[in-house]
Z-matrix of the N, CA and C atoms (Angstrom, degrees):
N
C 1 1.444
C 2 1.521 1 107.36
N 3 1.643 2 108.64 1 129.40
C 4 1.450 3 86.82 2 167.67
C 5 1.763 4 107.17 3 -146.34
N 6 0.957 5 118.46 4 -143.25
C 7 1.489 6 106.79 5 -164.46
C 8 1.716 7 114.97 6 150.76
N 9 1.451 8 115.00 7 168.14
C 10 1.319 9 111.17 8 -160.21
C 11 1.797 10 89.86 9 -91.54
N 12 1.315 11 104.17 10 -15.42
C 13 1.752 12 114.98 11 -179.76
C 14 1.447 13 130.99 12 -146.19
N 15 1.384 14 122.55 13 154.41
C 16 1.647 15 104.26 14 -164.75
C 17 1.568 16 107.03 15 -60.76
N 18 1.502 17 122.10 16 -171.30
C 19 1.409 18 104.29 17 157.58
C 20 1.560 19 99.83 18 -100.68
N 21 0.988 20 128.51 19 -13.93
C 22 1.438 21 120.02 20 166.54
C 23 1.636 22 130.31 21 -53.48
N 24 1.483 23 93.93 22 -21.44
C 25 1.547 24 110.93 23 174.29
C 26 1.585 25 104.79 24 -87.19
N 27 0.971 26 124.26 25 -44.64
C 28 1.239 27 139.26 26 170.89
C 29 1.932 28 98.30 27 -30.47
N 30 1.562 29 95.29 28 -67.81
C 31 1.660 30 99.61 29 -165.27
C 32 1.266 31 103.38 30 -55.89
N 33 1.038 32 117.79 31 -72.42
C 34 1.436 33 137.42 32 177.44
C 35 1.418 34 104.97 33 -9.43
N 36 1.525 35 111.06 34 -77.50
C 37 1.267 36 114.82 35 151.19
C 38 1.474 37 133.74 36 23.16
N 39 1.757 38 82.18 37 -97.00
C 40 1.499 39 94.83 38 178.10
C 41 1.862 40 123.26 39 -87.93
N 42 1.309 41 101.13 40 6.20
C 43 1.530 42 115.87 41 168.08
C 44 1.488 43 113.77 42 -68.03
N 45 1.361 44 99.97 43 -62.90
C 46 1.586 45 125.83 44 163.42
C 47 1.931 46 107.51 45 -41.36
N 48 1.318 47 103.18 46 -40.32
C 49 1.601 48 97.55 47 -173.44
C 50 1.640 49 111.81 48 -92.72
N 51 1.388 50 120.87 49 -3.25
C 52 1.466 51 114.48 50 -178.28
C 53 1.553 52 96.01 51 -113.20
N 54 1.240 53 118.52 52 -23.71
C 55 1.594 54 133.67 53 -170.50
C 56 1.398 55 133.36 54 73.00
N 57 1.106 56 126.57 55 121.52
C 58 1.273 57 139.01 56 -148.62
C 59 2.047 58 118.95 57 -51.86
N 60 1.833 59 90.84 58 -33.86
C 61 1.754 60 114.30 59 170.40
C 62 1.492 61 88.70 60 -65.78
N 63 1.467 62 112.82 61 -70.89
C 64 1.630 63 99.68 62 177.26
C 65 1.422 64 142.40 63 -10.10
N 66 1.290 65 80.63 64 -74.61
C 67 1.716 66 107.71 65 176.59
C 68 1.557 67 100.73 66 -55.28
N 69 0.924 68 127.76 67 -47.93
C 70 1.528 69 122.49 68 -167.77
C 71 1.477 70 115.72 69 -73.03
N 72 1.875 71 108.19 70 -46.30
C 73 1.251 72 100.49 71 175.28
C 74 1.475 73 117.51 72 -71.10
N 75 1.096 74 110.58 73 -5.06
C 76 2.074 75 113.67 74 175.48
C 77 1.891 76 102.66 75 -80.87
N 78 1.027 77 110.18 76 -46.71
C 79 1.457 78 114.76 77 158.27
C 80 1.061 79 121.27 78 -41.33
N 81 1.546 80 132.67 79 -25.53
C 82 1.546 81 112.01 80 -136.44
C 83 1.596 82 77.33 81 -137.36
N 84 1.495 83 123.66 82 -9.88
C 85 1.339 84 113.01 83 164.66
C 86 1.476 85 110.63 84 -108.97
N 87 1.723 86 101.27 85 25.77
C 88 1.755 87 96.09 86 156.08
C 89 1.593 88 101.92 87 83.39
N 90 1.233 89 114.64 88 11.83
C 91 1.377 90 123.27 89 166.79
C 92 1.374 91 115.07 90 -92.82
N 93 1.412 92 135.16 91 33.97
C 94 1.139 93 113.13 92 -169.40
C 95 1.581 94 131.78 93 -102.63
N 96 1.359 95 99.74 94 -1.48
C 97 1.610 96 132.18 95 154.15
C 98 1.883 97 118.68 96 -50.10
N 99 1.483 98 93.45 97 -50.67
C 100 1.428 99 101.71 98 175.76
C 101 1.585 100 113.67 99 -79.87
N 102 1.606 101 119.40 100 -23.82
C 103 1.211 102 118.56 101 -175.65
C 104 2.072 103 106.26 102 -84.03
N 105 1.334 104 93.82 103 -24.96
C 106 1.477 105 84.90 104 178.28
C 107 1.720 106 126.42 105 -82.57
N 108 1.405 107 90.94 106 -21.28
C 109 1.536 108 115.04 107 172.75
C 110 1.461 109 115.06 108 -68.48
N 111 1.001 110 117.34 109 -43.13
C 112 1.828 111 139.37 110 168.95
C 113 1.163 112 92.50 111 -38.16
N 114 1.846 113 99.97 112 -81.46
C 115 1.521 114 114.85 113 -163.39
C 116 1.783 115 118.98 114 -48.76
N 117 1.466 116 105.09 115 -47.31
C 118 1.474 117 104.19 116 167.80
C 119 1.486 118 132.89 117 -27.75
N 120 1.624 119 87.45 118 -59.47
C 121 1.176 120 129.17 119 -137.68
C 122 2.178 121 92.52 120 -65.24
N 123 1.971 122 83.39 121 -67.73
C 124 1.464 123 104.96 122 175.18
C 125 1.685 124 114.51 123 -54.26
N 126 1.250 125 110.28 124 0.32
C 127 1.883 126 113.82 125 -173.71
C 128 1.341 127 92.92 126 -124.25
N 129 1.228 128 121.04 127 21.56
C 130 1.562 129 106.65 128 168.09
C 131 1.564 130 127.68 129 -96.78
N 132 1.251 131 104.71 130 -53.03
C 133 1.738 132 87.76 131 153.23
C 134 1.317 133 140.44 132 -45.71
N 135 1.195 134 126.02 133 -25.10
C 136 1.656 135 126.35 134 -179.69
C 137 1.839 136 92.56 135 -97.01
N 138 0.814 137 121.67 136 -34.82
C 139 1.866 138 118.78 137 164.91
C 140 1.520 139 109.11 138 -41.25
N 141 1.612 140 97.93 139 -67.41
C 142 1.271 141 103.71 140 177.87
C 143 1.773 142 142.83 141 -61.93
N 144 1.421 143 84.71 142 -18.51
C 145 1.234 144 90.28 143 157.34
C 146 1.593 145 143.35 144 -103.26
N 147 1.519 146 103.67 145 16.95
C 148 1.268 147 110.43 146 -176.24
C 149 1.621 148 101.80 147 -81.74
N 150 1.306 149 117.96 148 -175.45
C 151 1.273 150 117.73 149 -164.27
C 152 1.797 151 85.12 150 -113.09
N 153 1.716 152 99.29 151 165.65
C 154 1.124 153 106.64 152 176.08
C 155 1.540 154 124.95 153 118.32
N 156 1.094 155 145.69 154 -141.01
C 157 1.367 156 163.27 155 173.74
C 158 2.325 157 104.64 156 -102.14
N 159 1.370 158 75.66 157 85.19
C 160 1.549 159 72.18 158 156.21
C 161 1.364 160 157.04 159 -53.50
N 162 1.478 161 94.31 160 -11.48
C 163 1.543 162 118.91 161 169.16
C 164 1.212 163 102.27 162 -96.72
N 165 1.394 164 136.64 163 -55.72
C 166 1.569 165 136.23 164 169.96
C 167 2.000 166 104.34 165 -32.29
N 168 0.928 167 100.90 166 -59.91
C 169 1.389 168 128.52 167 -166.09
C 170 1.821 169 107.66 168 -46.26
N 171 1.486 170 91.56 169 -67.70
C 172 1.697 171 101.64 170 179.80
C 173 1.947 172 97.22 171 -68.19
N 174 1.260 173 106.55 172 -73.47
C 175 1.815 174 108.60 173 -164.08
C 176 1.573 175 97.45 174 -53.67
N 177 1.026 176 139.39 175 39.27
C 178 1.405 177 144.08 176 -176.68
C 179 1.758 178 116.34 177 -140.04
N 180 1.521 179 96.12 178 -42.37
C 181 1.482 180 116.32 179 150.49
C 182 1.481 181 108.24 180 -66.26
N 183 1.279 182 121.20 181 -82.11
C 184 1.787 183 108.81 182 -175.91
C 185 1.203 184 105.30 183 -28.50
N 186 1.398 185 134.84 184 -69.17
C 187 1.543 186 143.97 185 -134.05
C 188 1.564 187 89.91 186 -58.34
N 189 1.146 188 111.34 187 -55.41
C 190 1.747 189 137.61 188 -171.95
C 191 1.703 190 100.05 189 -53.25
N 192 1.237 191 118.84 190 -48.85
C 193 1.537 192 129.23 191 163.57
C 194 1.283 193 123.59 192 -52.31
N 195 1.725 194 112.49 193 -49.76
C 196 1.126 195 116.37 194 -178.05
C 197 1.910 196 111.24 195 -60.58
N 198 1.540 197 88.20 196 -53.20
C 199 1.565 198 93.75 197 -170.39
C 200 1.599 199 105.97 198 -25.22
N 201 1.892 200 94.77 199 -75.35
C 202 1.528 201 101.01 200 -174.54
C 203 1.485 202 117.43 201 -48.62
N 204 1.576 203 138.93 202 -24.35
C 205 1.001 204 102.15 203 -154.27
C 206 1.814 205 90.12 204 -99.37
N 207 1.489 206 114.15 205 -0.96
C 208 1.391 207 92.43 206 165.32
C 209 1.902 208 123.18 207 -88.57
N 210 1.257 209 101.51 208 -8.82
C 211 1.048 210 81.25 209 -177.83
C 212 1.799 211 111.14 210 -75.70
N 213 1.485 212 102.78 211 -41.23
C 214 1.725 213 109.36 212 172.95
C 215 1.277 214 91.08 213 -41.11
N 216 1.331 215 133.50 214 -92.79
C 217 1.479 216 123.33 215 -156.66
C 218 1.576 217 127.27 216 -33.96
N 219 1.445 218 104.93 217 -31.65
C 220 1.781 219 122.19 218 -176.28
C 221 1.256 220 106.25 219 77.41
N 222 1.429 221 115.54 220 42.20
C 223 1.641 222 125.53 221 176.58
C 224 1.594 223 92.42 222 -77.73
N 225 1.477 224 114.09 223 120.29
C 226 1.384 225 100.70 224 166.83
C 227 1.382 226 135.40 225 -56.41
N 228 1.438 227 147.66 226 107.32
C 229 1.581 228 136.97 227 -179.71
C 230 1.360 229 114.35 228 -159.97
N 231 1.474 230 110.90 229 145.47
C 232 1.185 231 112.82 230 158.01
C 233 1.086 232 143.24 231 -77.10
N 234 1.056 233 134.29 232 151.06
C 235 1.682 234 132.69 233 168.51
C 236 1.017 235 122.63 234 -129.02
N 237 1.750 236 98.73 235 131.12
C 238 1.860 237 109.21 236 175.11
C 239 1.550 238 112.27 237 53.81
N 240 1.832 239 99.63 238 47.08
C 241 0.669 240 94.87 239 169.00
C 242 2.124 241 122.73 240 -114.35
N 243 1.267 242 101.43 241 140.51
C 244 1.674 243 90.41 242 -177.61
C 245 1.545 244 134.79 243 -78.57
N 246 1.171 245 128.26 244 111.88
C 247 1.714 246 127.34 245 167.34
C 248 1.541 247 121.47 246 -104.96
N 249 1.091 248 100.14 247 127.39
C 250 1.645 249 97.04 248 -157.38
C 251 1.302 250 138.38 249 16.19
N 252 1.756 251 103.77 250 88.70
C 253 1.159 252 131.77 251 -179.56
C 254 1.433 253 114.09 252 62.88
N 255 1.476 254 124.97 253 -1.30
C 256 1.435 255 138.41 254 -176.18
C 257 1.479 256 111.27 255 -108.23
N 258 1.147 257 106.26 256 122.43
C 259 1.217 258 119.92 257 -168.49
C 260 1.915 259 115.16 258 -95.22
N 261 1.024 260 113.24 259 92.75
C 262 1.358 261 120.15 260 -165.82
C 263 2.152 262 112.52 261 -78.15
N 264 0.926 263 90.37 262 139.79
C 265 1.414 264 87.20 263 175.31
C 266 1.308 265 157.24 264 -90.74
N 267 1.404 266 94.26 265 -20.52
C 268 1.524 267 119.84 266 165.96
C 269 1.991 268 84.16 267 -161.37
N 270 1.331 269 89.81 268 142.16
C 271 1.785 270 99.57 269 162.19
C 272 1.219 271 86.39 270 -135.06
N 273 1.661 272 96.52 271 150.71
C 274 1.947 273 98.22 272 155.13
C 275 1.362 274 96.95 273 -170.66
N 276 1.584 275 108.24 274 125.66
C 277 1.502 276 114.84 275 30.45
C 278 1.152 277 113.84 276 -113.12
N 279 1.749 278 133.14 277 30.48
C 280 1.216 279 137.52 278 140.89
C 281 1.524 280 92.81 279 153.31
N 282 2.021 281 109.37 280 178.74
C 283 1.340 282 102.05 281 -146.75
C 284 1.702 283 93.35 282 -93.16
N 285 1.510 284 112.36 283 -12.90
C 286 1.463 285 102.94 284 165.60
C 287 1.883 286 124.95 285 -37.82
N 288 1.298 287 85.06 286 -55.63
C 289 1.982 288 87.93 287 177.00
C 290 1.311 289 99.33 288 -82.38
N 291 1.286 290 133.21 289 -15.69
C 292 1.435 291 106.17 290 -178.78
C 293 1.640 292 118.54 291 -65.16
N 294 1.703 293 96.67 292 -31.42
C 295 1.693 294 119.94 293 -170.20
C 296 1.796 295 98.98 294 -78.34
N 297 1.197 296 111.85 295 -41.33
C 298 1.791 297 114.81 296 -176.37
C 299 1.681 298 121.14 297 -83.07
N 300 1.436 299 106.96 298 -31.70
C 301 1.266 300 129.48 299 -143.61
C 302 2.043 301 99.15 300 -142.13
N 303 0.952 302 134.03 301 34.55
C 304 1.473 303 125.82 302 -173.75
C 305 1.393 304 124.51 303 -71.01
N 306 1.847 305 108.44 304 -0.11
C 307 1.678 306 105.79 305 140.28
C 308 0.938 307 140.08 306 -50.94
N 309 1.452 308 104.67 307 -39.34
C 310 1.653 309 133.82 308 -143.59
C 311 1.563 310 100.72 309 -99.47
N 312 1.037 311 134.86 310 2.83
C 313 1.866 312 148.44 311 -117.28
C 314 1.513 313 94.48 312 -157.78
N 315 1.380 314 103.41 313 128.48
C 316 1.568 315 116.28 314 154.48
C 317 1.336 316 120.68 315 -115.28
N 318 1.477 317 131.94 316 121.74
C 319 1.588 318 106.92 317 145.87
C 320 1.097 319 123.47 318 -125.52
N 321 1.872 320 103.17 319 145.73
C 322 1.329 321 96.76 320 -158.81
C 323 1.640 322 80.53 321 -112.05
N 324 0.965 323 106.44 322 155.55
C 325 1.635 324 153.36 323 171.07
C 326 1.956 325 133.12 324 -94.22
N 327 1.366 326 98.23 325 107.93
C 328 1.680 327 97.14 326 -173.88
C 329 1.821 328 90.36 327 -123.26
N 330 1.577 329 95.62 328 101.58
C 331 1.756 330 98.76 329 174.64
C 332 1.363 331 116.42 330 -48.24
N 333 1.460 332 113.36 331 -55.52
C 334 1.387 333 114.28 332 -152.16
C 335 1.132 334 145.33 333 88.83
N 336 1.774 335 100.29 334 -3.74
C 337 1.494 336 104.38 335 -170.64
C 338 1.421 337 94.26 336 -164.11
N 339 1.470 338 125.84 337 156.21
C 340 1.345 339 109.66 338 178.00
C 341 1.538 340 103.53 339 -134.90
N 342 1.694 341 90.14 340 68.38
C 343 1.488 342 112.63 341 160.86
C 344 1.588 343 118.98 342 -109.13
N 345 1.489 344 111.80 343 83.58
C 346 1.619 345 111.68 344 169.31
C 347 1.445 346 127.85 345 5.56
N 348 1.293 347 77.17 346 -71.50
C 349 2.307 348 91.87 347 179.74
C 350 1.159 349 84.18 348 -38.60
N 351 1.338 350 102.67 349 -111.80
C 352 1.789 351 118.63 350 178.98
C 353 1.133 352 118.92 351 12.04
N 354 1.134 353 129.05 352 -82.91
C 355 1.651 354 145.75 353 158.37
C 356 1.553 355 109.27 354 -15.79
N 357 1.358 356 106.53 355 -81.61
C 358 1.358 357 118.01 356 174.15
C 359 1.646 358 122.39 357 -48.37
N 360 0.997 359 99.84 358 -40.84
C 361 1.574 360 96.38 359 179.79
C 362 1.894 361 102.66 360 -62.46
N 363 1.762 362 107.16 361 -57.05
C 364 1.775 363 95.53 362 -174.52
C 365 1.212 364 101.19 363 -70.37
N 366 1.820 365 136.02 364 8.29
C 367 1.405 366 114.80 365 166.11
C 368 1.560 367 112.84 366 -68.66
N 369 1.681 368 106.98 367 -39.74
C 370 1.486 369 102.55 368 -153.14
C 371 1.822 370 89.74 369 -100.12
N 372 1.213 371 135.02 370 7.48
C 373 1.869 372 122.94 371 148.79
C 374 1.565 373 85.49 372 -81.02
N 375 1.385 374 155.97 373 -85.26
C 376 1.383 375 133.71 374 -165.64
C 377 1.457 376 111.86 375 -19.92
N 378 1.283 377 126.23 376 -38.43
C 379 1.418 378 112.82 377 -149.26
C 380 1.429 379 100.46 378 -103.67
N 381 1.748 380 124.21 379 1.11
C 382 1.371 381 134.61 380 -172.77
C 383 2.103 382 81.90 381 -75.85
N 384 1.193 383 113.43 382 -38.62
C 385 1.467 384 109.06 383 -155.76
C 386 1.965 385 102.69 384 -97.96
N 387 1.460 386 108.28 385 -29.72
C 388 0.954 387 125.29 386 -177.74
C 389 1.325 388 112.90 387 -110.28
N 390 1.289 389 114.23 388 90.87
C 391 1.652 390 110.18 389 -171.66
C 392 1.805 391 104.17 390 -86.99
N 393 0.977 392 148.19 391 -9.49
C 394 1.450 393 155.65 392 166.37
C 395 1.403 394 108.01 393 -87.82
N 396 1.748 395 94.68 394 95.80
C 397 1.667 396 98.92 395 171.36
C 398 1.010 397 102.65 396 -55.28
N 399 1.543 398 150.34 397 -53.76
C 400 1.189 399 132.59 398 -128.15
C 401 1.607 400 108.14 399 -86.20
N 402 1.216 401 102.30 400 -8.13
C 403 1.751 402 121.16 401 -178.01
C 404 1.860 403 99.28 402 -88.49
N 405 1.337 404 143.83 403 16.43
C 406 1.085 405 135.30 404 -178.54
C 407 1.338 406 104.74 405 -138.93
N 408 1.047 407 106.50 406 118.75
C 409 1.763 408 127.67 407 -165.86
C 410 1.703 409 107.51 408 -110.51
N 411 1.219 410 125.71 409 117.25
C 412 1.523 411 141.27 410 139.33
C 413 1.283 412 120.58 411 -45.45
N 414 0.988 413 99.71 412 130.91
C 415 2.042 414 104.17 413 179.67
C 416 1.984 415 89.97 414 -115.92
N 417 1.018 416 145.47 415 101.58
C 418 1.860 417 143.73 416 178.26
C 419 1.486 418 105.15 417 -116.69
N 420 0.753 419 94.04 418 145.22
C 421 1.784 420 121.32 419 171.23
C 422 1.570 421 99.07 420 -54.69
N 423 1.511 422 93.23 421 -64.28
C 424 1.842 423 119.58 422 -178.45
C 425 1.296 424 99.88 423 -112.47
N 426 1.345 425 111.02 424 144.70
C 427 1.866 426 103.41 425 163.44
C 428 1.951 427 87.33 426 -88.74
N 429 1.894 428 79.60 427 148.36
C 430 1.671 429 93.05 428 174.48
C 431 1.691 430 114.93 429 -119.16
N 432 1.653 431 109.64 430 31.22
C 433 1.344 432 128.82 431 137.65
C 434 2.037 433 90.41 432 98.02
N 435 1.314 434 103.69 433 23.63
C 436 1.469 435 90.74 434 -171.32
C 437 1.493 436 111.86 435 -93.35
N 438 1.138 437 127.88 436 -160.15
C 439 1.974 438 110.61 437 -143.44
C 440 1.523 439 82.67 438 -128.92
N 441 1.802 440 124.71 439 51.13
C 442 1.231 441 118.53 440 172.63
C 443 1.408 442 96.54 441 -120.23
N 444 1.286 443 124.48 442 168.93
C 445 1.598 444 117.14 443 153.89
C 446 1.218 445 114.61 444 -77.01
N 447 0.876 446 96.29 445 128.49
C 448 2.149 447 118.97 446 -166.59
C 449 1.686 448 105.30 447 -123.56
N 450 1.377 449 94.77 448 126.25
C 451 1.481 450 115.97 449 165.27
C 452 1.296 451 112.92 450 -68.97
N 453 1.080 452 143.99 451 144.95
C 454 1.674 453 119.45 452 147.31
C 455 1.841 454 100.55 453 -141.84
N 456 1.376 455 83.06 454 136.45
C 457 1.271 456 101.14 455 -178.35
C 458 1.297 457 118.35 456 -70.01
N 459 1.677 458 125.77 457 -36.17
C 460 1.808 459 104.69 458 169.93
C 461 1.413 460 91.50 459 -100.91
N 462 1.445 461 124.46 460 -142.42
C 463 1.462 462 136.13 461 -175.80
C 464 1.613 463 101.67 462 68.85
N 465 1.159 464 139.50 463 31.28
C 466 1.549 465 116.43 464 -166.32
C 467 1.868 466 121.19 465 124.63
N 468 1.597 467 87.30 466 -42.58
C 469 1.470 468 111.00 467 178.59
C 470 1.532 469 109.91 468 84.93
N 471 1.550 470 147.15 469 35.66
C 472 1.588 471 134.30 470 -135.92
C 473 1.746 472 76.35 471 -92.17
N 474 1.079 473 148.78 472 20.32
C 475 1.585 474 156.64 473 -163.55
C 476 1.933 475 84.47 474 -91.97
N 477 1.394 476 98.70 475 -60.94
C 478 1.548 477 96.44 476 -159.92
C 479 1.889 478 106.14 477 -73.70
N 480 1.312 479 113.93 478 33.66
C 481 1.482 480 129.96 479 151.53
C 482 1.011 481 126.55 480 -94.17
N 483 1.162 482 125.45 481 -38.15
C 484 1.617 483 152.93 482 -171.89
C 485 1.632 484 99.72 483 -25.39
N 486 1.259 485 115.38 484 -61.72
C 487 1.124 486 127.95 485 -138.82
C 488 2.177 487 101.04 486 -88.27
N 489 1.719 488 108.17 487 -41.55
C 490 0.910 489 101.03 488 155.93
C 491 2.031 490 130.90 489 -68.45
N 492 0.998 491 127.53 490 -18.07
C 493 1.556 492 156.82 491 148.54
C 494 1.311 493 101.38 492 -34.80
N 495 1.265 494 111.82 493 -75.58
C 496 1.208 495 89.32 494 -167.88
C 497 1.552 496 113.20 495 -93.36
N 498 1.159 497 151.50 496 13.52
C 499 1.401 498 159.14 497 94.14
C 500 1.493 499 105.99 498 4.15
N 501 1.121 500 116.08 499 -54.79
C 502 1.432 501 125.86 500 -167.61
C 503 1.567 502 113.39 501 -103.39
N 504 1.070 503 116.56 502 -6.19
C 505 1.584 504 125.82 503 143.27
C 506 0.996 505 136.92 504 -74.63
N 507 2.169 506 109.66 505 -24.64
C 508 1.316 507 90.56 506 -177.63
C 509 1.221 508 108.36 507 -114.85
N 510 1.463 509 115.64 508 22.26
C 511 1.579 510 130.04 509 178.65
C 512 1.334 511 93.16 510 -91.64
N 513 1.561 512 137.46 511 -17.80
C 514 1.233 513 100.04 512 -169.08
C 515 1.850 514 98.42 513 -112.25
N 516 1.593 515 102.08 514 16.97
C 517 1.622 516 93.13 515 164.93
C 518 1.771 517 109.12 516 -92.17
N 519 1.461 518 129.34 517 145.78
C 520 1.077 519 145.39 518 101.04
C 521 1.367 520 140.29 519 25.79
N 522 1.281 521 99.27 520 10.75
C 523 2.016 522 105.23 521 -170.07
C 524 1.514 523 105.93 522 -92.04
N 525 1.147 524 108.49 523 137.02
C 526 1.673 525 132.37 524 165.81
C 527 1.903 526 99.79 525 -58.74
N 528 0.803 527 107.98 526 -32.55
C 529 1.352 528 109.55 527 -162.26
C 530 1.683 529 96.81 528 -66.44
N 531 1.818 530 118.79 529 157.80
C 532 1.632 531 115.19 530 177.39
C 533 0.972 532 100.18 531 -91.23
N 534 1.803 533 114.63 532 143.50
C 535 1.721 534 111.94 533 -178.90
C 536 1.352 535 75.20 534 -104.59
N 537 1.441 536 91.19 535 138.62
C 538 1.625 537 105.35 536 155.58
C 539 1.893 538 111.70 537 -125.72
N 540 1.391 539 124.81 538 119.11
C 541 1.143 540 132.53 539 179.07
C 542 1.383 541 130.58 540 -98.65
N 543 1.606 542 134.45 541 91.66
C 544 1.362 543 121.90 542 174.90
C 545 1.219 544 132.99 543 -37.28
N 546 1.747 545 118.81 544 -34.89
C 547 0.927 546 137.43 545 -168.24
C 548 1.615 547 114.64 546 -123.65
């Protein structure tokens, strides 16, 4: 990937330009569909014009989105994090329940590339750890029609759901643990 700027600078960017209280109170009144769509939306020309793999490019931007907007929210999860030799990308609410508990467990997934093989192959090591497809989420540029629930960032944007989704996934698990929510 390369470019006249990171895409992390990019976000930042426009984090810095809507403001972070912003961003939260649009979140926290259940706007957060429209705030991620904004944010996309307004980071798409300088995305698009970086050089490189356009799928690298955008699912690299989300991932970078996602991070922040779970940590603002205080969605519990990990990131990039590794379990046997597999390098996971987002878990939540971490890879402990994913390994004890893989109902209770999401992982979401940013390919990077929109080469099938590729894709498919880290789908089915995900699914050695994650045996509940329906618990393993795609973050795509494009959906490339595969039988996971897939985000995709243009086509519609169903990406800028994500964030209420999984809110609403993990309200309807069962954990002993205290949720506490910023947003």
């Amino acid at each position: 990937m390369s470019g006249a700027r990171p895409i992390k600078e990019i976000l930042y960017e426009q984090i810095d330009s809507i403001s972070e209280q912003k961003i939260q109170e649009e979140i926290s009144k259940g706007n957060a569909a429209a705030v991620i769509r904004k944010m996309v939306e307004n980071c798409r020309p300088e995305i698009s014009g970086l050089g490189g793999s356009q799928h690298e490019n955008f699912e690299t931007f989300a991932e970078s989105l996602m991070h922040y907007l779970l940590t603002n929210a205080l969605i519990q999860s990990q990131r990039k994090v590794t379990h046997d030799t597999m390098e996971i990308d987002i878990a939540i609410p971490d890879v402990r329940t994913l390994i004890s508990s893989p109902k209770d467990a999401l992982v979401v997934l940013f390919p990077k590339t929109d080469d099938v093989g590729a894709i498919l192959e880290s789908l089915r090591r995900i699914e050695t750890i994650q045996p509940v497809k329906e618990n393993i989420w795609l973050v795509q540029k494009t959906g490339l029609g595969l039988p996971y629930k897939t985000y995709e960032i243009d086509n519609g944007g169903s990406f800028s759901n994500i964030v209420n989704d999984i809110k609403a996934f993990l309200s309807s698990k069962t954990q002993s643990r205290l949720k506490i929510f910023k947003v």
